[in-house]
VOPAGU-2260 file (C-alpha; in pm, 1 decimal, decimal comma):
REM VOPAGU-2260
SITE   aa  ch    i         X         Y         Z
SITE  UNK   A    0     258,5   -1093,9    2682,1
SITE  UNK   A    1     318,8    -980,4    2336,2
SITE  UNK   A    2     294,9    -599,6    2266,5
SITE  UNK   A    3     367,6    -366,1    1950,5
SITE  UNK   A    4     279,5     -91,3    1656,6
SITE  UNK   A    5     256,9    -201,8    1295,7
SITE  UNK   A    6     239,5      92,8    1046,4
SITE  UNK   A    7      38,5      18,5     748,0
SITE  UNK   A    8     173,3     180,3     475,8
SITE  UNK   A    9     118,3     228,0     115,4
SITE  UNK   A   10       5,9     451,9    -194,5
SITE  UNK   A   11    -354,1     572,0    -211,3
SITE  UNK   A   12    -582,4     323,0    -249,3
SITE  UNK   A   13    -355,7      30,2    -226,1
SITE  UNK   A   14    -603,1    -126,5      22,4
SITE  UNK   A   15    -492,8     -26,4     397,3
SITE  UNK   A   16    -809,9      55,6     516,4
SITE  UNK   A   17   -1000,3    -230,1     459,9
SITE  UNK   A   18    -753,9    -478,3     561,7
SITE  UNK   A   19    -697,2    -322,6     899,9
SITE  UNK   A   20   -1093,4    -317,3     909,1
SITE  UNK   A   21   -1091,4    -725,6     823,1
SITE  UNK   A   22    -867,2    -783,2    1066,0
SITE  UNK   A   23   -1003,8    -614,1    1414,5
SITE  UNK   A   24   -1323,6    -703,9    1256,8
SITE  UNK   A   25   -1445,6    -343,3    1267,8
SITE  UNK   A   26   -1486,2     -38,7    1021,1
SITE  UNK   A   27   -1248,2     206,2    1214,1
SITE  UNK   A   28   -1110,1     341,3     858,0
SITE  UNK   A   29   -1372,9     470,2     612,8
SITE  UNK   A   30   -1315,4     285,3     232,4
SITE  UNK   A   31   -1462,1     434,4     -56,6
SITE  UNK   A   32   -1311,0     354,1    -425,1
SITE  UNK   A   33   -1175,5     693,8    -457,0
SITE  UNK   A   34    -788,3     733,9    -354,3
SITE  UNK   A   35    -691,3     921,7     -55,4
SITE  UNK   A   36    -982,2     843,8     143,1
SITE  UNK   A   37    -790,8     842,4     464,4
SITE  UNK   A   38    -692,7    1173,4     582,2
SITE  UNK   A   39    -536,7    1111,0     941,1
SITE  UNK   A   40    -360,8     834,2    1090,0
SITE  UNK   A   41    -590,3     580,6    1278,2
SITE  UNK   A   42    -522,1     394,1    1516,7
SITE  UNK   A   43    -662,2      -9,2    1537,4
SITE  UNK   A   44    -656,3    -185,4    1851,8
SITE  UNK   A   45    -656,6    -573,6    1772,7
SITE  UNK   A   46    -640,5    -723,1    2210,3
SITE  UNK   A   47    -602,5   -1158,9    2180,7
SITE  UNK   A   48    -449,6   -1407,3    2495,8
SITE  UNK   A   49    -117,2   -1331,9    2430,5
SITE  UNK   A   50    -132,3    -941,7    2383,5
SITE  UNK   A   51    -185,6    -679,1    2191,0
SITE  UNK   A   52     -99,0    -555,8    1838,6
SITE  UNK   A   53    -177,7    -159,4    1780,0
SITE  UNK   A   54    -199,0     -78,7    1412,7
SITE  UNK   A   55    -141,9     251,4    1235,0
SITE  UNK   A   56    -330,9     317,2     916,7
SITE  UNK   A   57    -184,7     589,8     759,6
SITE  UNK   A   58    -277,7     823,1     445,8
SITE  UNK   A   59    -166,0     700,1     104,4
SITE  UNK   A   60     173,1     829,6       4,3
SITE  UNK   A   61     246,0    1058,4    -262,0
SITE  UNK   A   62     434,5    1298,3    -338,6
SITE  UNK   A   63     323,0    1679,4    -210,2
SITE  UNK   A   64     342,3    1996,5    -307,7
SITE  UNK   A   65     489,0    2200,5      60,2
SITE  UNK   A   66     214,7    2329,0     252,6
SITE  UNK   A   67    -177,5    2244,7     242,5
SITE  UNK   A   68    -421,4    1921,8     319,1
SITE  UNK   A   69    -185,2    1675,2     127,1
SITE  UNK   A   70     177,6    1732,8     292,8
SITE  UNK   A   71     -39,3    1694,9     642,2
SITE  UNK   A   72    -126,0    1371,4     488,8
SITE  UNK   A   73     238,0    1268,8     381,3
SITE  UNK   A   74     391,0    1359,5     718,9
SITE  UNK   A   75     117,7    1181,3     902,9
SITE  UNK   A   76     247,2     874,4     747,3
SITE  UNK   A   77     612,7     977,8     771,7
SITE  UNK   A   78     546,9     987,6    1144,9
SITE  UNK   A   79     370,3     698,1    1177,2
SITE  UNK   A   80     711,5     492,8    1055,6
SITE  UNK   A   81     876,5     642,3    1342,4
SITE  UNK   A   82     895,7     354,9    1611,6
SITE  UNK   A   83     661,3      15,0    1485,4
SITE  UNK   A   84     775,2    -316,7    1549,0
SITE  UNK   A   85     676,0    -373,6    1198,3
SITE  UNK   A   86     559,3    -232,6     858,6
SITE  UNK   A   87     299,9    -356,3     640,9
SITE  UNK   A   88     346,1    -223,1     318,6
SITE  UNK   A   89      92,1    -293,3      69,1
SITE  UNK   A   90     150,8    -264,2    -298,8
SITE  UNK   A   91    -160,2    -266,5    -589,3
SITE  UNK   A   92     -30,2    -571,2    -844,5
SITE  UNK   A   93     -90,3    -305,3   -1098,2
SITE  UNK   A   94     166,3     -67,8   -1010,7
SITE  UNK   A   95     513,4     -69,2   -1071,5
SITE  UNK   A   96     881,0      22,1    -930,1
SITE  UNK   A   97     873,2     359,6   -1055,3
SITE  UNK   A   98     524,0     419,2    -908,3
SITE  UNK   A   99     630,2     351,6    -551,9
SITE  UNK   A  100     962,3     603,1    -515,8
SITE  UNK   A  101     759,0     826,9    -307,6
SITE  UNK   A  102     709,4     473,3     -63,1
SITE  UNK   A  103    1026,8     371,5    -147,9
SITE  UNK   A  104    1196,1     704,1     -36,8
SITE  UNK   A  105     984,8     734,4     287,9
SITE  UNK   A  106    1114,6     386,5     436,5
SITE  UNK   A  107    1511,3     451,2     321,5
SITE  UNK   A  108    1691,1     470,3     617,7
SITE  UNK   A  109    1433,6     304,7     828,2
SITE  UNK   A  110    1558,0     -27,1    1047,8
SITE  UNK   A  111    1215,1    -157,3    1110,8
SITE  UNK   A  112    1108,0    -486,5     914,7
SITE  UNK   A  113     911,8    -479,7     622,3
SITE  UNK   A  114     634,2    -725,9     503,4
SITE  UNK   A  115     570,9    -669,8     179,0
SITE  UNK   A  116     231,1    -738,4      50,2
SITE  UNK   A  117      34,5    -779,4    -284,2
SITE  UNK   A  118    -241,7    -686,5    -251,7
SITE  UNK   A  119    -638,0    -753,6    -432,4
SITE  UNK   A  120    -488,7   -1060,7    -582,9
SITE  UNK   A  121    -862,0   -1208,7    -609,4
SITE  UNK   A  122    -926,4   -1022,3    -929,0
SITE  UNK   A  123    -607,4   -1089,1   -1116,3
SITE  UNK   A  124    -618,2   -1285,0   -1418,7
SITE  UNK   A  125    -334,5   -1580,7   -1528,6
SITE  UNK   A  126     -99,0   -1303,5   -1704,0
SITE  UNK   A  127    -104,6   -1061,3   -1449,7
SITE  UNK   A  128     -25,1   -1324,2   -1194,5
SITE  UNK   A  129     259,1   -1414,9   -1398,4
SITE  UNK   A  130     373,0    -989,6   -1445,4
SITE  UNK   A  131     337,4   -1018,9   -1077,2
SITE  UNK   A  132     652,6   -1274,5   -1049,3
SITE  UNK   A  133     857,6   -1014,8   -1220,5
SITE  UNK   A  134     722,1    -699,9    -982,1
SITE  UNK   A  135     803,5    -927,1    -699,5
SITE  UNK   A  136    1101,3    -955,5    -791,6
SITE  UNK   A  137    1180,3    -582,8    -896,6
SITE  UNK   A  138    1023,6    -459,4    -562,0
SITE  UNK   A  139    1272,7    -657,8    -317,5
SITE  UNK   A  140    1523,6    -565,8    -544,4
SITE  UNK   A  141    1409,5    -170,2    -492,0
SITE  UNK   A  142    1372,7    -246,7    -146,0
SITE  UNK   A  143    1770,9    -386,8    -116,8
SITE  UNK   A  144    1899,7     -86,0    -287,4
SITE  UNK   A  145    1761,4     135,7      -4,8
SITE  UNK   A  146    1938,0    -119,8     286,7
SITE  UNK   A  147    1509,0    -191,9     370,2
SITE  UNK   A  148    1545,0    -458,0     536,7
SITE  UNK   A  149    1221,9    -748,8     384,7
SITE  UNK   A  150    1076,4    -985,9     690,6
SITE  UNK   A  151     867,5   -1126,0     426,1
SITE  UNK   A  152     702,8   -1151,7      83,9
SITE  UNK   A  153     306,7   -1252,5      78,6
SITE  UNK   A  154      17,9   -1213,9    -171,9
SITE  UNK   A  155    -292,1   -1130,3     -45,1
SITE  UNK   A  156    -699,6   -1076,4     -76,0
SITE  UNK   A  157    -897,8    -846,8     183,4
SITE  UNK   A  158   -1219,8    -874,6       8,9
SITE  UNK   A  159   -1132,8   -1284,0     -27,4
SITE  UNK   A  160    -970,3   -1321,6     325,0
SITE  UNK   A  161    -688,2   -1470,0     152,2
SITE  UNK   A  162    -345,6   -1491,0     316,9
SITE  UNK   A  163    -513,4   -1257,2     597,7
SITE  UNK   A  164    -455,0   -1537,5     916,8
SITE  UNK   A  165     -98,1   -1666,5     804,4
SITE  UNK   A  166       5,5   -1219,3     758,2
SITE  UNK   A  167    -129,1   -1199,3    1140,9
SITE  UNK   A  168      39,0   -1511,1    1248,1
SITE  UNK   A  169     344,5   -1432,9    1118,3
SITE  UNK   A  170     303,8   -1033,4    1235,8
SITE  UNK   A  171     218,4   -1199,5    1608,8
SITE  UNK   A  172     563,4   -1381,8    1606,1
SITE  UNK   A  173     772,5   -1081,9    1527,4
SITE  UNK   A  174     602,0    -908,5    1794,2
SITE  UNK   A  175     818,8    -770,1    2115,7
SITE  UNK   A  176     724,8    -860,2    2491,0
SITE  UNK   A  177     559,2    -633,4    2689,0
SITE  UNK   A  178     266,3    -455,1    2873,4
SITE  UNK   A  179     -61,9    -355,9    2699,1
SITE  UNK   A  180     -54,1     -50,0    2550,4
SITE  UNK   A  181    -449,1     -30,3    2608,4
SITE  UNK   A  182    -539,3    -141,6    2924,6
SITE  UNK   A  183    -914,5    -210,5    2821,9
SITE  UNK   A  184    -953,6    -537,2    2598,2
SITE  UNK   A  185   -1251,4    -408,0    2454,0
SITE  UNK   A  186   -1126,1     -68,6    2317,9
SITE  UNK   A  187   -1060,5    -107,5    1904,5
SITE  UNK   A  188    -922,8     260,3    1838,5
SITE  UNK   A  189    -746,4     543,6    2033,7
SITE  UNK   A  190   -1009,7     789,8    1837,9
SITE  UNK   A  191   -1330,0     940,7    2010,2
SITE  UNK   A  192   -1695,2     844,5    1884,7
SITE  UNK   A  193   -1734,0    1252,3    1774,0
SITE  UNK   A  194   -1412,2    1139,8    1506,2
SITE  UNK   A  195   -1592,3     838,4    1368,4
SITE  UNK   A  196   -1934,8    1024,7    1327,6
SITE  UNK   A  197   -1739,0    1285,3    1087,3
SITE  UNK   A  198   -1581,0    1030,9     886,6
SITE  UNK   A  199   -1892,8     856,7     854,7
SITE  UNK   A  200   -2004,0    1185,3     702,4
SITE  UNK   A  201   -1690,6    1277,2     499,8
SITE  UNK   A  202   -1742,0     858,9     344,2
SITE  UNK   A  203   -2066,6     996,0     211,3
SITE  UNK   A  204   -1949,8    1286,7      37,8
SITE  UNK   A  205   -1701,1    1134,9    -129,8
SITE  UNK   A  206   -1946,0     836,6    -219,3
SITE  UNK   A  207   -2198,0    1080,8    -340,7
SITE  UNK   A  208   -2027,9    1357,7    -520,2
SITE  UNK   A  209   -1841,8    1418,6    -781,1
SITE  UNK   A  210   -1462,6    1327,5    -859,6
SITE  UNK   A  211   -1271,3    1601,9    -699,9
SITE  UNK   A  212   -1564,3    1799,0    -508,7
SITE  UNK   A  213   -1508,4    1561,2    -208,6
SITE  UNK   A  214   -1161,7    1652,1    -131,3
SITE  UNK   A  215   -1284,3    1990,1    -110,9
SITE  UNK   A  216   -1439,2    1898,7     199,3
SITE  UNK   A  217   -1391,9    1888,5     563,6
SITE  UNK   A  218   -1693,2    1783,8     809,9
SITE  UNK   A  219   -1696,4    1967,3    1199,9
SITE  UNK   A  220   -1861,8    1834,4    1416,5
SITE  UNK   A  221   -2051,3    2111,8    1614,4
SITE  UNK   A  222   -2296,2    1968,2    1867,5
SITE  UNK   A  223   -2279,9    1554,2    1995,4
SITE  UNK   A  224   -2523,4    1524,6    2255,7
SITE  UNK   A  225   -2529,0    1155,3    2384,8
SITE  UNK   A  226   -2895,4    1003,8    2502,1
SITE  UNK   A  227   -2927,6    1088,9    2891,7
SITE  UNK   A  228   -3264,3    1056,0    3143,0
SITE  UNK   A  229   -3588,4     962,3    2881,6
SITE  UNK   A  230   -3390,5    1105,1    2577,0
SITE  UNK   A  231   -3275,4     797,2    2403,4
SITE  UNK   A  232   -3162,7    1013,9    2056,8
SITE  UNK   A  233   -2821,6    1093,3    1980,1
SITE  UNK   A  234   -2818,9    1428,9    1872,1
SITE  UNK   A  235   -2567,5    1551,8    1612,6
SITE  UNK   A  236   -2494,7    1878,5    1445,2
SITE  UNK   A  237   -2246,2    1901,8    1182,8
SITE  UNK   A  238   -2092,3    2108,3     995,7
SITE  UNK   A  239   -1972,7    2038,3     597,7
SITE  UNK   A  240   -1707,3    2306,6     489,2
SITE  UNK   A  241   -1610,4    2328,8     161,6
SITE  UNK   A  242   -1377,0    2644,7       2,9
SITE  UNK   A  243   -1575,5    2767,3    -246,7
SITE  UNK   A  244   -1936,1    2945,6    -336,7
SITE  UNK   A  245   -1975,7    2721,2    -618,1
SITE  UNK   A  246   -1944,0    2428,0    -393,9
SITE  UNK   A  247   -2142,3    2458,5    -151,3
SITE  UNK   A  248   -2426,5    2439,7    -397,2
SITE  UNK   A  249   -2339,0    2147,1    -527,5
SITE  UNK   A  250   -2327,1    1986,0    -195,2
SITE  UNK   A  251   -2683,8    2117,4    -122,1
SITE  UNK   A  252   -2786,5    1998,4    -451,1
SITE  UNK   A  253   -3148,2    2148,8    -618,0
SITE  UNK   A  254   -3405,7    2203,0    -382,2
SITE  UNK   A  255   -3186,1    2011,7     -93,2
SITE  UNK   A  256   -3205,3    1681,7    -235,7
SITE  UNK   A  257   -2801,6    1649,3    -208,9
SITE  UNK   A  258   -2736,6    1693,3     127,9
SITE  UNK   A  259   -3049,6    1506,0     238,5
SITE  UNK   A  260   -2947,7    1193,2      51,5
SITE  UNK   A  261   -2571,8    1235,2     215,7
SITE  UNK   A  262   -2769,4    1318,2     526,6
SITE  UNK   A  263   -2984,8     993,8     528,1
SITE  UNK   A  264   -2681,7     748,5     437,6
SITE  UNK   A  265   -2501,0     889,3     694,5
SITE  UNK   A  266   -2725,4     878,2     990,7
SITE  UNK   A  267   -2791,9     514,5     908,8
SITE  UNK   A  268   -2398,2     435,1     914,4
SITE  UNK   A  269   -2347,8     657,9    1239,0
SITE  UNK   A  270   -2691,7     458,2    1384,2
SITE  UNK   A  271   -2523,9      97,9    1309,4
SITE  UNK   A  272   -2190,6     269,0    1473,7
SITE  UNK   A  273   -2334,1     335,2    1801,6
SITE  UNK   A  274   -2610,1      47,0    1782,4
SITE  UNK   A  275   -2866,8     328,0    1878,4
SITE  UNK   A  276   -3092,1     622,1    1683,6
SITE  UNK   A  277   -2928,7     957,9    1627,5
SITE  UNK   A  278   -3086,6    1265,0    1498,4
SITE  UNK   A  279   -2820,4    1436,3    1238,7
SITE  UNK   A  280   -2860,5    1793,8    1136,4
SITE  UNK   A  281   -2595,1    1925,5     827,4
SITE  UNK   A  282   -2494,3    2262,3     707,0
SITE  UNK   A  283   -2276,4    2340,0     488,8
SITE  UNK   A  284   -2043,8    2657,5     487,3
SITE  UNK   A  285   -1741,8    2809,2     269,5
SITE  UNK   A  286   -1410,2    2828,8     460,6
SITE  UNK   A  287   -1168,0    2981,0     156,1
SITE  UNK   A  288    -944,3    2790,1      49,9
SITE  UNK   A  289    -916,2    2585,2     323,6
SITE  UNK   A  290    -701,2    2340,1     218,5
SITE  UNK   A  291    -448,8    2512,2     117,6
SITE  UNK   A  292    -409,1    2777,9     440,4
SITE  UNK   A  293    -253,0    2684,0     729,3
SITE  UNK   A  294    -454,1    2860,4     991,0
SITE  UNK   A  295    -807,8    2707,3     801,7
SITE  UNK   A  296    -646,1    2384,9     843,6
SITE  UNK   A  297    -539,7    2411,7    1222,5
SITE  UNK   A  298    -917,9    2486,9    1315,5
SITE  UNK   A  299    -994,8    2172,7    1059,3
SITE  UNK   A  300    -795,4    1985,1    1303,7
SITE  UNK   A  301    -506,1    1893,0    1051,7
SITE  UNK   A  302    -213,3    2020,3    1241,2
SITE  UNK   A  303      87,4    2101,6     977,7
SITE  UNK   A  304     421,4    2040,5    1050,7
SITE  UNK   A  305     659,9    2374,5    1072,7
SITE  UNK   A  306     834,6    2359,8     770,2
SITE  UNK   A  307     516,8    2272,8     546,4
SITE  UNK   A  308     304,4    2547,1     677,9
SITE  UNK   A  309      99,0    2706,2     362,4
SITE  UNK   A  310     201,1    3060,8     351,4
């Protein structure tokens, strides 16, 4: 038996969550187009004959101010790189070298192997393709300079399912012996249903509002009542907080309509997610400046290391 951790690495929106979704065949990371969907670090449980790959997906890397919602995000991924078998890191074609020194910096010093992938290479044209030669070739170069040590170079398509077999093949055979890490073959994530409901939520926000309202937002899950006896309804009661006044009439929107359109494209994800009805009641509330204060983020659930603490 084959056992290990891949971290999937990358800046925001580079494309980690839906190829970790493609390839356990499940949505266990929200993707919206907006960068920095991914907040926490996920867990994906991929179980086949000869063992068992778990996958990290992390937040995308950037650089971060000390303190608040976005250094939680940057050490979440920091830790995630401590320990894999392997790293996936996944690079947008359109980038370039002096876009990724926040990656770049996070993996110096690391010994684990690096794949190094281009991704969303379905919807370049002939002259990108041939810019992408040259960013190849600077990004193994960048890679070098930091002693990073490069298992492999592929070019890839999520959305095409190009390249996506060979980068698991090849991920399989770099993979250490050993026991399952999850006993039960079934299991896809280490995360409880109550986490997926929220992020179900939080995808719908940031699908339905505006450009930076969204990140303004954190979604608590207050009630999850699972169907028991003649009750066949999931019951859910959730909470939206956002930091200001301002906001939280925006999220409402005139006369409701806001928060019942978020509230109707929600229930139907969270309804296809647990292949049963739910009931889903919303509020929304103002926790100040929650983002940025490190108590506000602890009851948020976003745990800040010591030295970033928000003050």
């Amino acid at each position: 038996m084959k056992s290990g951790f891949i971290a999937i690495i990358g800046r925001p929106n580079a494309g980690k969550s839906t190829l970790l979704n493609l390839v356990l065949g499940a949505n266990v990371s929200i993707v919206t187009p907006k960068a920095q969907t991914t907040r926490e670090r996920v867990l994906g449980i991929l179980t086949e004959k000869c063992g068992q790959i778990v996958f990290v997906d992390t937040p995308g890397i950037h650089r971060a101010k000390e303190g608040g919602i976005n250094a939680f995000m940057v050490n979440e991924a920091r830790e995630a790189l401590e320990g894999p078998s392997l790293i996936w890191y996944l690079v947008d074609p359109s980038s370039a070298p002096k876009h990724e020194q926040a990656v770049l910096e996070l993996l110096a010093g690391s010994t684990v192997p690096v794949i190094l992938l281009f991704t969303k290479i379905d919807v370049l044209r002939a002259p990108q393709r041939a810019a992408l030669d040259r960013f190849e070739a600077e990004m193994k170069a960048a890679l070098s300079e930091k002693h990073i040590v490069v298992a492999g170079t592929m070019r890839i398509s999520a959305r095409k399912s190009q390249g996506i077999k060979e980068l698991v093949a090849q991920s399989w055979d770099r993979m250490p012996e050993g026991p399952l890490h999850y006993p039960d073959e079934e299991q896809i994530s280490d995360r409880p249903v109550r986490f997926f409901v929220a992020e179900k939520i939080r995808e719908q926000l940031l699908l339905q509002l505006g450009q930076e309202l969204p990140y303004s937002c954190a979604v608590e899950i207050e009630k999850f009542e699972e169907p028991s006896g003649e009750k066949r309804l999931t019951r859910i009661e959730a909470i939206i907080h956002v930091e200001r006044e301002s906001q939280k009439g925006m999220v409402i929107g005139k006369g409701g309509t806001k928060i019942k359109d978020i509230g109707q494209a929600a229930r139907a994800e969270i309804e296809r997610f647990i292949e049963g009805p739910a009931f889903l009641g919303l509020r929304v509330k103002v926790l100040k400046e929650w983002t940025r204060d490190a108590e506000a983020l602890k009851k948020m659930g976003y745990h800040l290391p010591e030295k970033s603490k928000a003050k």
